[in-house]
VOVEXKE-903985 format. One record per residue (C-alpha): x, y, z. Coordinates in pm, whole numbers, plus 50000, padded with zeros to 5 digits. Layout:
<atoms>
XYZ/...
</atoms>
This chain:
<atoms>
794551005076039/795961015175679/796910988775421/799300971875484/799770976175117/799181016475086/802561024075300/804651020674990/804251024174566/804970991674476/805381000174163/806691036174146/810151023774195/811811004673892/812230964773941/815500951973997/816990948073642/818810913373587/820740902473259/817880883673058/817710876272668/816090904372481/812860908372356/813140900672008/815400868072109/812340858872368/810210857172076/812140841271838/812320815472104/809420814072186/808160807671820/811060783271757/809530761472064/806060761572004/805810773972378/801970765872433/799450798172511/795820795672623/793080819572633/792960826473015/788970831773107/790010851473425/792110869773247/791220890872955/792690922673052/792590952972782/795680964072594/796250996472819/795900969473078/798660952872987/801110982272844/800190996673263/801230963073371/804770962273119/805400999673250/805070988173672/807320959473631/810120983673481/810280969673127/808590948272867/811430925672782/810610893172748/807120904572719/805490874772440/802190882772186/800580854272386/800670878472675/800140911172513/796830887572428/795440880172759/796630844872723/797410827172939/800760806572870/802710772572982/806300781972973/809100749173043/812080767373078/813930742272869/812430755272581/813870790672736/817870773572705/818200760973048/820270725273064/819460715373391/822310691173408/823570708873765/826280721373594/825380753073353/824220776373529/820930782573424/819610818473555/819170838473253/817120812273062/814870808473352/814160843773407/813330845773054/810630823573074/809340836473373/809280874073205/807410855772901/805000840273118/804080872573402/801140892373429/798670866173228/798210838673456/801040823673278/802750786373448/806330785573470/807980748773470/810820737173675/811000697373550/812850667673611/816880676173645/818600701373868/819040736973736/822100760173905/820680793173970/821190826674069/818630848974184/815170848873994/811880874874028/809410859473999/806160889073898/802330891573936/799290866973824/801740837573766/802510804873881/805700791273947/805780750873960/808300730474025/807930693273915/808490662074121/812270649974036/812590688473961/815800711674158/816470749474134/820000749074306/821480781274392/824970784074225/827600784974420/830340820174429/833850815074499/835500841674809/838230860274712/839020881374981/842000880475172/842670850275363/839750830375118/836870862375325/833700865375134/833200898675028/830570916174842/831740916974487/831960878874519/828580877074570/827070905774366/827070888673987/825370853674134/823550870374428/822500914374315/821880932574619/817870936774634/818550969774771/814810964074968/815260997575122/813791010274721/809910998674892/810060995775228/811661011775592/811430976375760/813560970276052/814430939775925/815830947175547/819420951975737/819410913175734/817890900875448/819220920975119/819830886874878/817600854874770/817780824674499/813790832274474/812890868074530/809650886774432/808320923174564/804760935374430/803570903274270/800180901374373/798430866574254/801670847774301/801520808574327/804720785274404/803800748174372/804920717274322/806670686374440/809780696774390/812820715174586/814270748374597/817740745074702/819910769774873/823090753374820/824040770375172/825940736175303/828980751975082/831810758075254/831920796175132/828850806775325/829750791075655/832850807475747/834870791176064/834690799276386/836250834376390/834830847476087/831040847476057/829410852975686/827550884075801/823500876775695/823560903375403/826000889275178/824140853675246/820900846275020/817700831175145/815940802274960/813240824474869/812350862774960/809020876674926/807810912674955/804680932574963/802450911974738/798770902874777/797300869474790/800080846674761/800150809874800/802970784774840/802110746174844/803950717074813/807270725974761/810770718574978/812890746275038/816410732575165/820110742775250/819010777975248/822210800075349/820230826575527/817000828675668/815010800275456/811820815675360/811160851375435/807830865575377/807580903875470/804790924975433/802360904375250/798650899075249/796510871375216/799300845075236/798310810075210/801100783375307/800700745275313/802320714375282/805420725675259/808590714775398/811700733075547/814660720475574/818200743675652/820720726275892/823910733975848/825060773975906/824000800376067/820990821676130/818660795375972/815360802676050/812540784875904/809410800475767/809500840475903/806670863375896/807100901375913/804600923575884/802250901875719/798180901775750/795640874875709/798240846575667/797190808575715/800180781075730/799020748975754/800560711175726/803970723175750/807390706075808/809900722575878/813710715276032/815890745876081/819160760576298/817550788476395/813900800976538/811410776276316/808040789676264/808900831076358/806220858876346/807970894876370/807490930576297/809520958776130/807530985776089/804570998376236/801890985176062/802220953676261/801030918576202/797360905276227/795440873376198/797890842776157/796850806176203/799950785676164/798070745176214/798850711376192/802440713176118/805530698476282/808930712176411/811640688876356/813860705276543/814990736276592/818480734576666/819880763776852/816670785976922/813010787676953/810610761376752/807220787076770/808500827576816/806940860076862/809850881576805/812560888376792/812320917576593/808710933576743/808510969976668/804280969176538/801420952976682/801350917776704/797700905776736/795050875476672/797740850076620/796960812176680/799260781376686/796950748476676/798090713676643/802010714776658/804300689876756/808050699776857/810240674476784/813520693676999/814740731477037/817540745977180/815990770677388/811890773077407/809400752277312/806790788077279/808640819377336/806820859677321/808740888077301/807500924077276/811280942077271/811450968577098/807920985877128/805310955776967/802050960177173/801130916577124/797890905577211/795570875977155/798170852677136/796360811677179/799320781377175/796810748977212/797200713077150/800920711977134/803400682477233/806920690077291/810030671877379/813910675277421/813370713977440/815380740277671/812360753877819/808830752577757/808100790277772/809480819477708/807850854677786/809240889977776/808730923377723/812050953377693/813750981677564/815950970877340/814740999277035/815450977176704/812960998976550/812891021376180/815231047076172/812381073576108/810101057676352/810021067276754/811281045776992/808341026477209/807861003777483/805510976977416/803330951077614/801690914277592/797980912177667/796170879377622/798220847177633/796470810377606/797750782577671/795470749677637/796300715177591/799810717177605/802220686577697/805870681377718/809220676977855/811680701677870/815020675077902/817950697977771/817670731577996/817380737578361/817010773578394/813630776378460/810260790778239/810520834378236/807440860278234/809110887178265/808020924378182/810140953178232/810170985978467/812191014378384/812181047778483/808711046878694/807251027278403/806050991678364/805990969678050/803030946778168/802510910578090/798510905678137/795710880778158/797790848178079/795840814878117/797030775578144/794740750578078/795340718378099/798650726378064/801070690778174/804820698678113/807980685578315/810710710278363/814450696378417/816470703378716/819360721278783/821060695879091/824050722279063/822740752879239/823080754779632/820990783979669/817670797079495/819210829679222/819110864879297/816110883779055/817270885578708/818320920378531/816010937578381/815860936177991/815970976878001/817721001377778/821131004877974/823780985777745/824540955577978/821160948477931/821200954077534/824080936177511/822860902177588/820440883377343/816590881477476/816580841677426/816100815277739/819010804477946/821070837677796/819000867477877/818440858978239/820070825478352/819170804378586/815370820878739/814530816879064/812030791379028/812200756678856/809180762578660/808200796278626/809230828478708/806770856578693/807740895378725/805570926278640/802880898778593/798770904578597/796540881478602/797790843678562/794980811678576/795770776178628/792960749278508/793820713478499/797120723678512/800670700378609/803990714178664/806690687378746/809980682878821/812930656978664/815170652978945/816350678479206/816530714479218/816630740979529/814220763779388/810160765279400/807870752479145/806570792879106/808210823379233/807690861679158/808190900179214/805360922279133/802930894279022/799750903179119/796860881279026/798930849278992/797370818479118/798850783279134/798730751378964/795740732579228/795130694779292/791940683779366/793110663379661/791250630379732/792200621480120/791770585380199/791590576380587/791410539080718/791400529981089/793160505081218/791040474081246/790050469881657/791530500181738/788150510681946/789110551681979/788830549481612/785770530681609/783720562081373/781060542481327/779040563281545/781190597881476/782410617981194/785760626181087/787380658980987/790900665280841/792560700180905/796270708180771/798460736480688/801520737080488/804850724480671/807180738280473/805520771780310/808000789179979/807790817379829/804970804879561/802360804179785/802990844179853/802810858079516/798990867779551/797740893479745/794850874579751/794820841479801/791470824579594/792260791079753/791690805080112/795240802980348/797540789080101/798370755580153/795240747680386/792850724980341/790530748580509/788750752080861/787780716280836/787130692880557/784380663080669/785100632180552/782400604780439/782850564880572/782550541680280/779310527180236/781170490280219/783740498180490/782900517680774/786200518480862/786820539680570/786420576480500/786940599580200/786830637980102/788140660779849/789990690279879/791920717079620/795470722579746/798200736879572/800230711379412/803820709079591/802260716479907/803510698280211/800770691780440/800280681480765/797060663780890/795290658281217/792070639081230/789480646981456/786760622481556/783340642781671/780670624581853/777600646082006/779030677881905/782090671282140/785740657381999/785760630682127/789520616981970/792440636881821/795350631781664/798030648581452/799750632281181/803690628681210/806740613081055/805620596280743/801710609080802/803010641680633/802270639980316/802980664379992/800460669879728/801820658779402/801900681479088/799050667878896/795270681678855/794230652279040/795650634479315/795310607679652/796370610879961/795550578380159/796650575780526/795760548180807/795490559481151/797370530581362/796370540581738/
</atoms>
């Protein structure tokens, strides 16, 4: 696989150029301050080092002797001219500091007060730090289109276009084009601190009403970064971002933690987004958001590889997805892990996968995660919806390799059912494979308003009714034909220690399918309980054994989704399963049995003395008993005559 780095000069293509103080001024300030510099001992680098360095970023303004020195420097961006009184608007004194302090391992200080902003770059081998107490607060633009629209000379003085499409073909650079925090090739870039990053994006001017939407590229995010190597953010709140919150695209070695995420109010408000990106850990994370929370997605073929997003917490994730594959998937998405997450609410899925527009995704693990108050608890798909380069060939992708292990929830605000759905088109299948549960104990919500079980879903295919509908839960494909999952163009599904149930009551099966081959059931191991009657002498067993034998009363269409069925005759308990008396009641007996859970069974007991049945009798009325959706449970029956 090539760099993810190699696919573009970072540096052949001049920086974005932003009104700062000149050079001379950046000095005399600098002097006038007494703006500390320290001999950095990783840092030494040689003058033609440093002139290389000047030449990549574009220019040498703001460029200090401290830094043409190898030192490295401690910059407070009061000494710079900024106020931070929330009123003057601070930008240019801040980016001065911040072009004093680059390339040198140089600190840049955000401290106590709240300093209006518009967008900042932040550059290589520095550190960023924003103080406890301490706000950058993106300034706010005034519309003055017709009727009070936003337009894009409103926003261009506060908010320059970033014009990504200078470094990189991304997909996804149609949508995010502006940022209060932006960097692109700063390699050895560290954001920390106590401190918040504010968006400002609660003011009225980026939220539109209800007919007019602020389209996402005149809308800035909290803070944009691009193709830079071994970057870590720690610490810091982002908040009232006014587009996606905090996008990371196309980065290496990305280390997030303890970090929190907060973006409410507007639209399109994801949380942390990751496109692109390779060996990326996110860890003890908080993080509130409108939109899709904690989002991995690709725009470009190079894909995304080895994420471990642990120990963090969605909120709540108001109108979408708390952990997301997708929806942008155009690379391969592999090795990714969610550990340790607990889902406070979301809109649509608590876990949702989505290979769309050609992302082959494998090696995808969600374990140990708690959920409540979500839509759905899964979410699987694969289609043809081509959001893809423009120089790049259209593809049809798959998902490989789904896990699923200690996962626990209720799904209280959506009845429409859990999708795995892959796609067919044209003779072809988009295949969902090799997808394991274990201990897996969620509770799905009914829908009491449907009368019937629904017809099969479209499929997510490239004809324009299907393109025209957004791939989320409960809009792509409605209600499903089963009340916990749906499986089509499925292979290979395992249950272990695995619970479906049900919150009140819904027409459909637990499990349904078309072309699922492979998928087995959520099992019980079934403990059956017998006790005879006291003197009832034809069910005296002392002297006998007992055997129970059953079928499945009312048979649906989950027990036919296998061609093979690994639990012998669906429903059964099996040719005959001998039951044990109690060693303290003889009157007693007990055996074990896997059943599918949901089953409705029907018993007869069979007495055998000599080798000859001696008594036999089938269960009826209220001996008919169904198997209840847990890994383990007791079915316990006396025998009155």
């Amino acid at each position: 696989m090539p760099s993810l780095l190699s696919r573009v000069s970072r540096r052949a293509l001049p920086v974005l150029a932003f009104t700062s103080l000149a050079a001379s001024t950046t000095l005399v300030v600098l002097a006038a301050t007494g703006c500390s510099a320290s001999a950095d001992s990783a840092s030494t680098g040689s003058d033609e080092a440093v002139t290389s360095a000047k030449k990549d970023a574009g220019s040498d303004a703001g460029t200090s002797d401290a830094g043409d020195a190898g030192l490295a420097m401690s910059c407070d961006v009061r000494d710079y001219g900024a106020v931070g009184d929330g009123k003057t608007v601070d930008t240019t004194f801040i980016q001065a500091a911040i072009d004093a302090c680059a390339h040198h391992g140089g600190e840049v200080h955000i401290q106590e007060g709240v300093y209006l902003s518009g967008t900042i770059v932040l550059k290589d081998n520095m550190t960023f730090h924003v103080h406890g107490g301490g706000t950058l607060r993106g300034v706010v633009v005034q519309a003055t289109g017709d009727g009070g629209a936003l337009q894009a000379s409103d926003v261009e003085g506060a908010y320059p276009d970033l014009k990504p499409w200078q470094w990189t073909s991304n997909s996804q650079i149609s949508n995010t084009q502006r940022a209060l925090v932006f960097a692109q090739g700063a390699d050895n870039l560290h954001i920390t601190g106590t401190g918040i990053i504010d968006g400002n994006g609660e003011a009225s001017v980026w939220q539109g009403d209800a007919s007019t939407k602020i389209v996402e590229t005149l809308r800035p995010s909290a803070m944009y970064l691009l193709q830079s190597d071994h970057v870590t953010v720690d610490g810091i709140t982002l908040e009232n971002s006014a587009m996606w919150t905090m996008v990371n695209m196309e980065l290496t070695n990305l280390a997030i933690s303890g970090i929190t995420i907060d973006s409410q109010t507007g639209r399109t408000l994801d949380g942390i987004d990751l496109l692109d990106c390779q060996h990326v850990t996110v860890d003890s994370v908080k993080v509130t958001s409108e939109d899709d929370s904690l989002c991995i997605k690709s725009g470009l073929p190079i894909g995304v590889d080895d994420v471990k997003i642990t120990n963090s917490t969605v909120v709540r994730s108001g109108v979408a997805n708390a952990l997301k594959i997708g929806t942008a998937s155009y690379g391969p998405i592999t090795n990714v892990t969610f550990d340790n997450i607990t889902i406070g609410g979301a809109g649509k899925a608590a876990m949702a996968v989505e290979a769309i527009d050609g992302s082959n995704i494998k090696n995808v693990t969600f374990s140990n995660v708690t959920f409540t108050k979500v839509g759905t608890p899964f979410f699987v798909v694969t289609g043809d919806r081509a959001d893809k380069p423009s120089a790049d060939p259209d593809l049809v992708g798959s998902i490989d390799g789904l896990t699923f292990e200690n996962i626990t929830g209720t799904s209280s605000t959506g009845g429409w059912g859990s999708t795995f759905s892959g796609m067919e088109e044209g003779g072809n299948t988009s295949l969902i494979s090799n997808v394991s549960f274990d201990k897996v104990n969620v509770s799905f919500l009914a829908d009491p308003t449907l009368t019937s079980v629904p017809a099969t879903p479209i499929e997510y295919d490239s004809t324009k009714a299907a393109r025209a509908v957004y791939p989320d839960p409960g809009t792509l494909f409605g209600d499903v034909p089963a009340w916990g999952v749906y499986f089509r163009h499925v292979r290979n599904v395992s249950f272990v220690d695995t619970a479906f149930t049900l919150t009140g009551n819904d027409v459909r099966p637990m499990l349904s399918g078309d072309d699922a081959i492979g998928v087995g059931i959520p099992a019980s191991t079934v403990t059956f309980i017998v006790h005879t009657a006291p003197g009832a002498p034809s069910l005296d067993l002392s002297t006998g054994a007992l055997a129970i034998s059953g079928a499945t009363a009312e048979p649906t269409s989950a027990y036919a989704l296998l061609p093979a069925d690994p639990l012998g005759d669906w429903g059964h308990v099996g040719p005959a399963l001998a039951l044990t008396a109690s060693k303290t009641d003889p009157t007693t007996y007990t055996g074990t049995a896997v059943i599918p859970q949901g089953a409705t069974l029907a018993y007869k007991a069979i007495v055998t003395e000599n080798g000859t049945t001696t008594y036999e009798r089938s269960s009826a009325g209220n001996r008919a008993a169904t198997v209840e959706s847990s890994p383990t449970s007791t079915i316990e029956i006396t025998w009155q005559d």
